[in-house]
N, C-alpha and C positions, 0 to 999 in steps of 0.2 A: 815802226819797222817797215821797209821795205819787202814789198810781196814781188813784185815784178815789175820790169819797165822793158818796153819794146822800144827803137832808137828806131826809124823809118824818115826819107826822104832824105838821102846822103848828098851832099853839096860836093864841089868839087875839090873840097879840102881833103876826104876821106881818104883817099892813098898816099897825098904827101905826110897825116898825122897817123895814118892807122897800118901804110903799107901795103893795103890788098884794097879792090874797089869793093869794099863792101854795100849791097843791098840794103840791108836789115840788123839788127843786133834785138836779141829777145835776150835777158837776163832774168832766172828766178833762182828765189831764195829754195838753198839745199843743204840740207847734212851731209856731210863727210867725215870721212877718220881724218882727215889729213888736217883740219881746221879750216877750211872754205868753208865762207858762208853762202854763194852763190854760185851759179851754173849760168855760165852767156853761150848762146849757140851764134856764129857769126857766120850770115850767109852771102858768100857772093851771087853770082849768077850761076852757079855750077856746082859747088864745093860750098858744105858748111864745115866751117872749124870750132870746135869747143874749146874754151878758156873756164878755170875756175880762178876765182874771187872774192879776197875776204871785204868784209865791211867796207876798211878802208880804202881799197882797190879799188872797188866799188863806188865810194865818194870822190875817189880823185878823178877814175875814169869819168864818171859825168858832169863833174862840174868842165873838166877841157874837151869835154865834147857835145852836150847838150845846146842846140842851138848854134853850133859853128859844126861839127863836122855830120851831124843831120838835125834839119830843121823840125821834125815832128821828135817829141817825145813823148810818153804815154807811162807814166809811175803809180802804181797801185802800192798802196799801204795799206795796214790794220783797217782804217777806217774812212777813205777818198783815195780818189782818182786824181790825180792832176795832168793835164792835156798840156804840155806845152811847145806852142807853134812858132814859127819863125819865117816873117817872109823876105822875098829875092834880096829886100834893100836891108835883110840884116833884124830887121827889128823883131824884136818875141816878145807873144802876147801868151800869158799865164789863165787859166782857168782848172780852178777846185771844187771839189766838190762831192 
């Protein structure tokens, strides 16, 4: 299960796919009544917006943005870390552990 994953180094995709120039995206895992499994704080330069997020929101939001609309991503689980980077020409390299 996912613990948390921080989204840093936004490309200049970030406002045509997400609408606002976001900085940062931090997501962790939370209860709620309402059935969210997660809590993402979304900070621009000025303003952070909150979003909740069930599981699957969750999976869709990163697989279309992880590496194309910011190149660092950083995913804590139960039991590793996985780092993953992405440089200018597109390419991402994976590291677990």
């Amino acid at each position: 299960m996912i613990i948390s994953v921080t989204l840093s180094k936004p490309t200049s995709e970030v406002l045509k796919k997400l609408g606002k120039e976001y900085q940062k995206i931090k997501i962790k895992a939370s209860n709620s009544a309402d059935g969210a499994s997660y809590a993402a704080e979304m900070f621009t330069k000025t303003q952070v917006f909150h979003k909740k997020m069930t599981e699957a929101e969750l999976s869709d939001f990163l697989t279309q943005n992880s590496g194309i609309t910011f190149k660092n991503v950083v995913t804590r689980t139960d039991t590793e870390e996985i780092t993953l980077l992405t440089n200018k020409k597109g390419k991402t390299e994976n590291s677990g552990g």
